[in-house]
C-alpha positions as CSV (number, residue, x, y, z in Angstrom):
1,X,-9.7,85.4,8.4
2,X,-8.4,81.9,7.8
3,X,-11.4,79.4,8.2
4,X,-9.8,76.2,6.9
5,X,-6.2,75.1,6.7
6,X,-4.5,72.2,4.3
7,X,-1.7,70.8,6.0
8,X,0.7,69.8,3.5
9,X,2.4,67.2,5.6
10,X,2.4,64.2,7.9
11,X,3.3,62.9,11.2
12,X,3.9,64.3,14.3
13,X,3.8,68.1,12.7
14,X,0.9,67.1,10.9
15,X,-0.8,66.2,14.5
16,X,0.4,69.1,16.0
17,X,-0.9,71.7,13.6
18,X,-4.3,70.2,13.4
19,X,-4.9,70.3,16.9
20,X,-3.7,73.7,16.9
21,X,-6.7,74.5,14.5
22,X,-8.9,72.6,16.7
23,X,-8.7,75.1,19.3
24,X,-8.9,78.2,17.4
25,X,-12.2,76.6,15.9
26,X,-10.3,76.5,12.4
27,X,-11.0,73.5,10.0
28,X,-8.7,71.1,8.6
29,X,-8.0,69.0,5.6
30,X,-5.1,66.2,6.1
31,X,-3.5,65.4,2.9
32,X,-1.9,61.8,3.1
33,X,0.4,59.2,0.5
34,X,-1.1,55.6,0.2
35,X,1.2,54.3,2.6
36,X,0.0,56.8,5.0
37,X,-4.0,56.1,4.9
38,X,-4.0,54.8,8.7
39,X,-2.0,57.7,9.9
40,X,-3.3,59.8,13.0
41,X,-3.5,62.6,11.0
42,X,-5.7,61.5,9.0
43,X,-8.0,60.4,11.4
44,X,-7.7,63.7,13.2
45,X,-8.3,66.0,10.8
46,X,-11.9,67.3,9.5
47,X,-11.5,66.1,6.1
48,X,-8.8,63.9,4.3
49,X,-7.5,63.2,0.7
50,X,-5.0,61.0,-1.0
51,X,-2.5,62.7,-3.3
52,X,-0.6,59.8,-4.3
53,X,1.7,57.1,-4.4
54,X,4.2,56.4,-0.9
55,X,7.4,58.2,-2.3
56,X,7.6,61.8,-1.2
57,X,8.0,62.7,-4.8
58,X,4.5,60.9,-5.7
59,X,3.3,62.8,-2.5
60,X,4.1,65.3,-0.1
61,X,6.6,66.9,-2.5
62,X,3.9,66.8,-4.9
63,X,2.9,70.5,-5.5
64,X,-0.1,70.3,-8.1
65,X,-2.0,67.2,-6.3
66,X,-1.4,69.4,-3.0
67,X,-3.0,72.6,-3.8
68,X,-5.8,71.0,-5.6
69,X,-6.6,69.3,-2.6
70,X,-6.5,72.6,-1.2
71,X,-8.6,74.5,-3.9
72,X,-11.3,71.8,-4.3
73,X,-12.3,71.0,-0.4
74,X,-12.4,74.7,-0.1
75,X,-9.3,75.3,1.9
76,X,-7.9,79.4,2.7
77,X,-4.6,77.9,3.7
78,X,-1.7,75.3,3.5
79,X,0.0,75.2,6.1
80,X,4.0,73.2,5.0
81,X,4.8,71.9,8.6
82,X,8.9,71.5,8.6
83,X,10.7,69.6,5.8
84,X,8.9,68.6,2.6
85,X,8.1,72.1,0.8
86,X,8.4,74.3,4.4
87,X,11.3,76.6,2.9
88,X,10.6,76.0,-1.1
89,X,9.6,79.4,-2.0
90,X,8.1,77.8,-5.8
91,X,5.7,76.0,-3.8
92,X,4.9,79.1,-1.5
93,X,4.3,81.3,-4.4
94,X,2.2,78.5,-6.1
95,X,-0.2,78.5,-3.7
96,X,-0.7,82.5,-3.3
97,X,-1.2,82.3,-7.3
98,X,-4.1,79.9,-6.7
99,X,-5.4,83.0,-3.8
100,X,-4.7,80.6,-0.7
101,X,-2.0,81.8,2.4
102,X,0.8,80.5,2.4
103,X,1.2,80.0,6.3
104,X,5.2,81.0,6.4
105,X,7.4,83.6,5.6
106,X,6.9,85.8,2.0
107,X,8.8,83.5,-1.0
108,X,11.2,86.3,-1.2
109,X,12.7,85.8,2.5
110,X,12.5,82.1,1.7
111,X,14.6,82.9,-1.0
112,X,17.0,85.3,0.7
113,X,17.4,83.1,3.6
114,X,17.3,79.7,2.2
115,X,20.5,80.2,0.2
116,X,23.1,80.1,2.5
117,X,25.7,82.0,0.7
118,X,22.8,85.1,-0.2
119,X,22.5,84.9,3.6
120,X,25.9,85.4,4.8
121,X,26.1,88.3,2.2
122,X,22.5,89.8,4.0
123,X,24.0,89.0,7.7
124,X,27.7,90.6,6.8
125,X,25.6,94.1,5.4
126,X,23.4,93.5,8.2
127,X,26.7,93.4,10.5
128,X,25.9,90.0,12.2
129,X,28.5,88.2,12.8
130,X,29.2,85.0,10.6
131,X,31.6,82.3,9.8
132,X,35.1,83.1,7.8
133,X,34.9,82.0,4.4
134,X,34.0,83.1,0.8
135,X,31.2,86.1,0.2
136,X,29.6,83.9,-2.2
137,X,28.5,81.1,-4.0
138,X,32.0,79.1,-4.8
139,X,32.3,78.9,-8.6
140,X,35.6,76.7,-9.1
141,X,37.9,74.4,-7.5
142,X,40.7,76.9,-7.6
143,X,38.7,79.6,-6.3
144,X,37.7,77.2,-3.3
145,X,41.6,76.5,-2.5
146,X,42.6,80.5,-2.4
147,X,39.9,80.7,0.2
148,X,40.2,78.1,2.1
149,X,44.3,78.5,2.0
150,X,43.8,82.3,3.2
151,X,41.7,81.3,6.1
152,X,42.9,78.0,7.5
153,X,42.1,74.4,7.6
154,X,39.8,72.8,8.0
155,X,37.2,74.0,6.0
156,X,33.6,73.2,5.0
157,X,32.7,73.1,1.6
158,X,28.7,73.3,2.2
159,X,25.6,73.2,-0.4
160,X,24.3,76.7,-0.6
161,X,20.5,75.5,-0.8
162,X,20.9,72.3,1.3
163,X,20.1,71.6,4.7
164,X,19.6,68.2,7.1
165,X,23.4,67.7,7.2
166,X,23.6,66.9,3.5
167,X,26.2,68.4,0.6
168,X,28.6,68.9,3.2
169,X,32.2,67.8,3.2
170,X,35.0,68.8,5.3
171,X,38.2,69.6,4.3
172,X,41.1,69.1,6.4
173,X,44.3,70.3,4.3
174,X,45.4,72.0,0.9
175,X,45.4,68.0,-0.7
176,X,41.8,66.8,0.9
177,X,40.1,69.8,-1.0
178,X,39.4,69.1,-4.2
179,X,38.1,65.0,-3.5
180,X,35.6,66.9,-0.8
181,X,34.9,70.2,-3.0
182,X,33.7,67.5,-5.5
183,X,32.2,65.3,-3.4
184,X,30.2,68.4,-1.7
185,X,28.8,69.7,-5.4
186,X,27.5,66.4,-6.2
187,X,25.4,65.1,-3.3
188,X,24.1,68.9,-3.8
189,X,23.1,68.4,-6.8
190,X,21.8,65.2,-6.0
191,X,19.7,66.7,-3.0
192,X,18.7,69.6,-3.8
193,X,18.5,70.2,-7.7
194,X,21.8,72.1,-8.1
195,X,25.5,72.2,-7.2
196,X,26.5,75.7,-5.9
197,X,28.3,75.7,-3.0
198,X,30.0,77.9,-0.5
199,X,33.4,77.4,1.8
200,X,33.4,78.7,5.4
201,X,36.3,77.8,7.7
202,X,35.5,74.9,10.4
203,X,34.4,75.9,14.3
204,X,36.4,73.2,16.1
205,X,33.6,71.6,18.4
206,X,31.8,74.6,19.3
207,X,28.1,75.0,20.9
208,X,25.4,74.9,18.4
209,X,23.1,77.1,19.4
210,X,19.7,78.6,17.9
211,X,17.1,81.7,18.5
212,X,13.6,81.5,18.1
213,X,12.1,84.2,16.3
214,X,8.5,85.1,15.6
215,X,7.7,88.5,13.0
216,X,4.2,89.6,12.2
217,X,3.3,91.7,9.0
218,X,3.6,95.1,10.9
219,X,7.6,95.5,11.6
220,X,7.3,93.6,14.9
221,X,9.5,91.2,15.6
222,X,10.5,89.3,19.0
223,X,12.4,86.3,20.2
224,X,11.7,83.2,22.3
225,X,15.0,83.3,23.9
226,X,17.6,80.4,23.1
227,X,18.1,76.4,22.4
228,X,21.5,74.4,22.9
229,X,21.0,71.8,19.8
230,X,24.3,70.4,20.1
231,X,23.5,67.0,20.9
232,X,24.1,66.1,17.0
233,X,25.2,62.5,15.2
234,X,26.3,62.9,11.6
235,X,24.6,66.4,12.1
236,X,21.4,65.6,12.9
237,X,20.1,66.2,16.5
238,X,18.8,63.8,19.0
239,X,18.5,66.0,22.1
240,X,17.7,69.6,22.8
241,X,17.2,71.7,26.0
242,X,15.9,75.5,26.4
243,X,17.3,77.7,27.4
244,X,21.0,77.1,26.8
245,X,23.0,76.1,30.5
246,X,26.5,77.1,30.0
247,X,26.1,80.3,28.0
248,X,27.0,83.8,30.1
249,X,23.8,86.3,30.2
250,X,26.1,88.8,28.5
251,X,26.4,86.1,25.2
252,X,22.7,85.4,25.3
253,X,21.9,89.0,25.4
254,X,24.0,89.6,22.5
255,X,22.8,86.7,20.7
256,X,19.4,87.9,21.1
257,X,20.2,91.4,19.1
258,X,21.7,89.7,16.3
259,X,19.2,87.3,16.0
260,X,16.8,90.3,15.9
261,X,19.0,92.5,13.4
262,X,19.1,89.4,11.6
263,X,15.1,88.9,10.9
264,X,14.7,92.9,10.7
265,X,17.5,93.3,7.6
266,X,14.9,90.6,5.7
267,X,11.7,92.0,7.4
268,X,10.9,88.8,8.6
269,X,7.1,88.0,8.9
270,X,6.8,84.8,9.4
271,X,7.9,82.2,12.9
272,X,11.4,80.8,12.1
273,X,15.0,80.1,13.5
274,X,18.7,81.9,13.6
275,X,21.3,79.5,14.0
276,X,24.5,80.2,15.8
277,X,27.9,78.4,16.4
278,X,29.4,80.0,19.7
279,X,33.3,78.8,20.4
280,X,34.7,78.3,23.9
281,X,35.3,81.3,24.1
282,X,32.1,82.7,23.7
283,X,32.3,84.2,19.9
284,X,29.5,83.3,18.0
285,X,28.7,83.3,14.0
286,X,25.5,83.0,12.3
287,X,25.3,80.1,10.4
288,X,21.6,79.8,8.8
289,X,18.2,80.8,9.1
290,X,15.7,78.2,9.2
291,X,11.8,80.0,7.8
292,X,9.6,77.3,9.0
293,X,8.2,75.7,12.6
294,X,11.1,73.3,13.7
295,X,11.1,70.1,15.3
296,X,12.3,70.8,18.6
297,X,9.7,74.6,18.5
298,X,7.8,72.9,21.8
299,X,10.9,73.4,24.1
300,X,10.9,76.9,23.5
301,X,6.6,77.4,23.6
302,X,7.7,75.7,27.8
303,X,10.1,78.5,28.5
304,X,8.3,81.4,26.7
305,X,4.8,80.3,27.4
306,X,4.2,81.2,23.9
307,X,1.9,79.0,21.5
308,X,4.2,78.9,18.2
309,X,1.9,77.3,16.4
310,X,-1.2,79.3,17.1
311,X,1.4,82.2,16.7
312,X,2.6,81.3,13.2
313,X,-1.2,81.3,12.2
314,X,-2.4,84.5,13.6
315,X,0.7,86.3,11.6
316,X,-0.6,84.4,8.5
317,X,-3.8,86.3,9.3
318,X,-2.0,89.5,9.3
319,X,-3.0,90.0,13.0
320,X,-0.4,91.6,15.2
321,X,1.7,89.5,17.5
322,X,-0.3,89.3,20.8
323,X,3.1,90.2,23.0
324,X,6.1,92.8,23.0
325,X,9.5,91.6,24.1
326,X,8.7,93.6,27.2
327,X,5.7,90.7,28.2
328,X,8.3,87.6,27.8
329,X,10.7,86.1,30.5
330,X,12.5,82.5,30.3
331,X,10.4,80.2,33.0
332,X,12.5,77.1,34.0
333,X,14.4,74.5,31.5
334,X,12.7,72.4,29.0
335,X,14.5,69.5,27.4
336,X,13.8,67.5,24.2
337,X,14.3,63.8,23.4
338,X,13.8,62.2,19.7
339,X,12.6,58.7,20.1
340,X,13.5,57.7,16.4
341,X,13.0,53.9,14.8
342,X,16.6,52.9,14.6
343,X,19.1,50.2,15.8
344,X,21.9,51.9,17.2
345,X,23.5,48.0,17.6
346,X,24.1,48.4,13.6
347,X,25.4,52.0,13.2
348,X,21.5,53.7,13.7
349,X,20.3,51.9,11.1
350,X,16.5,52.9,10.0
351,X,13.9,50.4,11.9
352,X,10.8,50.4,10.0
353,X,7.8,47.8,10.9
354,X,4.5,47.7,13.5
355,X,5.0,48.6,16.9
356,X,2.9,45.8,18.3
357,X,2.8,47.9,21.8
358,X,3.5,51.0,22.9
359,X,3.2,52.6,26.1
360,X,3.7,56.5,26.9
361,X,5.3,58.5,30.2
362,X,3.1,61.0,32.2
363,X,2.5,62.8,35.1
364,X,3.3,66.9,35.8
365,X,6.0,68.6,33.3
366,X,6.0,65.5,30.0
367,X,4.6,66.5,27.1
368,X,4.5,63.8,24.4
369,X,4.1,64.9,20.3
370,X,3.8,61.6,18.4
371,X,1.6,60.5,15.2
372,X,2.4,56.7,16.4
373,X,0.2,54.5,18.2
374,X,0.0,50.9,19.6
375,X,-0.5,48.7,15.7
376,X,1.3,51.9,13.8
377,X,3.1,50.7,10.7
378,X,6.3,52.9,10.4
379,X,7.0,53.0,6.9
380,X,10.6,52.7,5.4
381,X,9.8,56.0,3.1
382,X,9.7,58.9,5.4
383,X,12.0,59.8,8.3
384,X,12.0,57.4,11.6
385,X,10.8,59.7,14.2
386,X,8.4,57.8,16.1
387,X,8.0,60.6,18.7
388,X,9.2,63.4,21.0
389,X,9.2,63.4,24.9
390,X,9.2,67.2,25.7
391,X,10.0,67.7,29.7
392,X,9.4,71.2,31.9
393,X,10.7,71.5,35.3
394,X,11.9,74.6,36.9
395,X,16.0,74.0,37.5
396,X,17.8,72.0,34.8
397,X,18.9,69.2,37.2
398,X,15.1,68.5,38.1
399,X,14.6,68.2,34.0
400,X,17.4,65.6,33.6
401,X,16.1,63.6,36.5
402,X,12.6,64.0,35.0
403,X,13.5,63.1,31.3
404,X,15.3,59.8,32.7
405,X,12.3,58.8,34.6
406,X,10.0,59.6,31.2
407,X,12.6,57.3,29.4
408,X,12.5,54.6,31.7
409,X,8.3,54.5,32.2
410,X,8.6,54.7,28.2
411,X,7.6,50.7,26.0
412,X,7.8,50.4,22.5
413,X,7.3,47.1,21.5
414,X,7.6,45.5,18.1
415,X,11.1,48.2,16.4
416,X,14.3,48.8,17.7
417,X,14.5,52.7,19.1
418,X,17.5,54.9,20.2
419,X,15.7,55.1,23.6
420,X,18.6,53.7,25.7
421,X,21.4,55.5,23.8
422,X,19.7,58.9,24.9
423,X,18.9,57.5,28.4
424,X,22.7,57.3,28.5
425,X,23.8,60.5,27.3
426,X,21.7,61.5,30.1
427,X,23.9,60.4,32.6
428,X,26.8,61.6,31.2
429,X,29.2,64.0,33.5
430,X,29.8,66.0,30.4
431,X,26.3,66.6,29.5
432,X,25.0,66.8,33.1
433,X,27.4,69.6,33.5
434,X,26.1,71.5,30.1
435,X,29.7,72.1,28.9
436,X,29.2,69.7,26.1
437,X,29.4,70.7,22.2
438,X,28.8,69.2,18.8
439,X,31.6,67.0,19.6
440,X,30.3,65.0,22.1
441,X,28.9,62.0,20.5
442,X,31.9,61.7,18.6
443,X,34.4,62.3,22.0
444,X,32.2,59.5,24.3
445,X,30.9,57.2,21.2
446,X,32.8,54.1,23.3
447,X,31.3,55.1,26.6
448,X,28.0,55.7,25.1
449,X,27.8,52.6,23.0
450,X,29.2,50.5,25.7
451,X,26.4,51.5,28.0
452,X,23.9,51.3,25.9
453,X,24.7,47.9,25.0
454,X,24.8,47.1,29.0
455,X,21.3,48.3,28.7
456,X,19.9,46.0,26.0
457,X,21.6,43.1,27.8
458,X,19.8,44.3,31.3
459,X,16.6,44.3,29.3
460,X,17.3,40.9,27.6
């Protein structure tokens, strides 16, 4: 049995895991960087240590000063949260060296998974559908051009270990492919310690859409039914809603036993994520598989009335999962809203400083995950997420309607927030009638922008 769990992170998932613990009577021990000594985690969790300097490097991505956190206040696991060390399978087999649980898939599915071109090759044995493009890692220039000439522009040229958007370049004709096959190898290598990369022929605006999965050490293995994340700028989402509007029961259901074939072929024992594109006309390929907790996991604990969290810790325990497939049934829509510090007046631009005041929505379906509070510093070094608004209601009209009125009741005083660009996506036609795709910011940027702006001027 695990008695007392590191988490190996900060923020929000840092909150969310501790409080977790709290109600399965299971210590905790928040690990924090000097910028982050006044965090709510800190202040939440049973015991807290400083491992370092306020650089993630110095930090959170420090593996040594982590685990000997772990080791010397007596800790059985670390749990990585997302991001940071989540899906690096040196840090996961570190710490079951030291005899501590790794609270996450085994480093060998990490492995498998989190490199994107071993994955297609897994998913194509596996027969799961996936992307066009090359079998493998791409090792030269001239090998990416017979590719992507023999399947059609454009293409991606995408970092086989990367993630977050980053070491990805499109290619739009035979002459663009090179500058971006280039351009692709070295913001890899910059981001993520090497430079392979693979080539997979572009989905022109399709649905991105993503199965939650949850495995336990004994060969059981369920979903948590589907999320529409494709309410994306630059790749990175803003806005996500469970279970997926526009999507025919026939597509979902199929989705569901890839997903499923998916997490068998790697004997997946962990919680974690298969990521689809689906076109307009319903084909879908498997993209990636994300082996860690995600950021938008509470919109698919509304619908499933499962506790991910708690979940992803009992598997870690080697218990059995408490539920078959049988016991789970999609209960009304959940929807997802990323408050982040930004100014979207100069292209999103990071907004870190105090937030002098902040107020937060209530009432009967909002659920708020946030590390933030009225006199929080938001430091420049980590991401800008200030905090999620989570809404339940049981039709998806009732969740827009609810999600707008959360927006509205929501104050934050002191940085810039994205707050009124989402309000206004949320009164888009387009997204109102869930047809919308990854192209959508990019198709109504004027239209969003411009009423955003109107909105700033209202409040001024």
């Amino acid at each position: 049995m695990i008695r007392k769990i590191l988490i190996a992170n900060r923020g929000e998932i840092a909150v969310r895991v501790i409080r977790a613990c709290k109600e399965m009577g299971i210590k905790t021990v928040a690990v924090y960087s000097t910028a982050d000594k006044e965090a709510l985690h800190v202040e939440l969790a049973d015991e807290s240590v400083c491992i370092g300097g306020p650089r993630a490097r110095d930090s959170y991505l420090n593996m040594s000063n982590i685990i000997s956190a772990a080791t010397l206040t007596g800790c059985d696991a670390i749990h990585p949260g997302f991001g940071f060390l989540s899906e690096n399978s040196k840090f996961a087999r570190l710490v079951k060296k030291c005899g501590l649980e790794f609270i996450g898939p085994s480093p060998d599915v990490i492995d498998k998974m989190g490199n994107k071109s071993e994955a297609r090759k897994i998913m194509i044995k596996a027969k799961v559908p996936v992307v066009p493009g090359s079998k493998g890692v791409v090792s030269s220039v001239e090998e990416g051009l017979k590719i992507a000439d023999s399947i059609g522009y454009p293409v991606l040229i995408k970092a086989s270990n990367g993630g977050g958007g980053k070491g990805m370049r499109i290619a739009d004709s035979h002459d663009t492919f090179s500058d971006a096959f280039y351009t692709a190898k070295a913001e890899a290598k910059a981001n993520f310690g090497d430079d392979d990369v693979y080539v997979e022929k572009v989905i022109v605006n399709p649905k991105h859409v993503e199965v939650q999965i949850v495995g336990d050490k004994h060969g059981n293995v369920c979903h948590l039914f589907e999320r529409d994340c494709s309410i994306q700028r630059r790749r990175q989402k803003m806005m996500e809603e469970a279970p997926c509007f526009i999507l025919s029961e026939k597509c979902k259901k199929s989705l569901y036993e890839d997903a499923l074939k998916a997490s068998r072929a790697v004997k997946y024992d962990s919680v974690g994520t298969i990521e689809f594109l689906v076109d307009k006309d319903e084909n879908y390929y498997f993209i990636e598989m994300n082996t860690r907790i995600q950021v938008e996991h509470p919109i698919s604990e509304i619908i499933s009335g499962v506790d991910i969290v708690k979940t992803q810790i009992r598997i870690a325990m080697g218990l059995k999962l408490q539920f078959s497939q049988e016991d789970l049934h999609v209960n009304g829509y959940a929807l997802e809203c990323r408050i982040n510090a930004e100014d979207i007046k100069h292209d999103f631009a990071p907004c870190p400083g105090k937030i002098e005041f902040m107020h937060l929505p209530g009432g009967n379906g909002i659920r708020i995950d946030s590390a933030c509070y009225s006199g929080y510093e938001i430091s420049p070094y980590y991401d800008s997420m200030i905090l999620k608004i989570i809404c339940y209601a049981p039709t998806r009209l009732e969740v827009i309607r609810k999600m707008r009125r959360a927006l509205e009741e929501l104050i934050i005083d002191g940085v810039n927030t994205n707050t009124d660009y989402l309000y206004w996506i949320l009164h888009s036609p387009a997204f109102i009638g869930g047809s919308y795709n990854t192209g959508f910011i990019e198709k109504f940027q004027k239209e969003i922008n411009d009423g955003a702006r109107q909105l700033y001027r209202e409040e001024e």
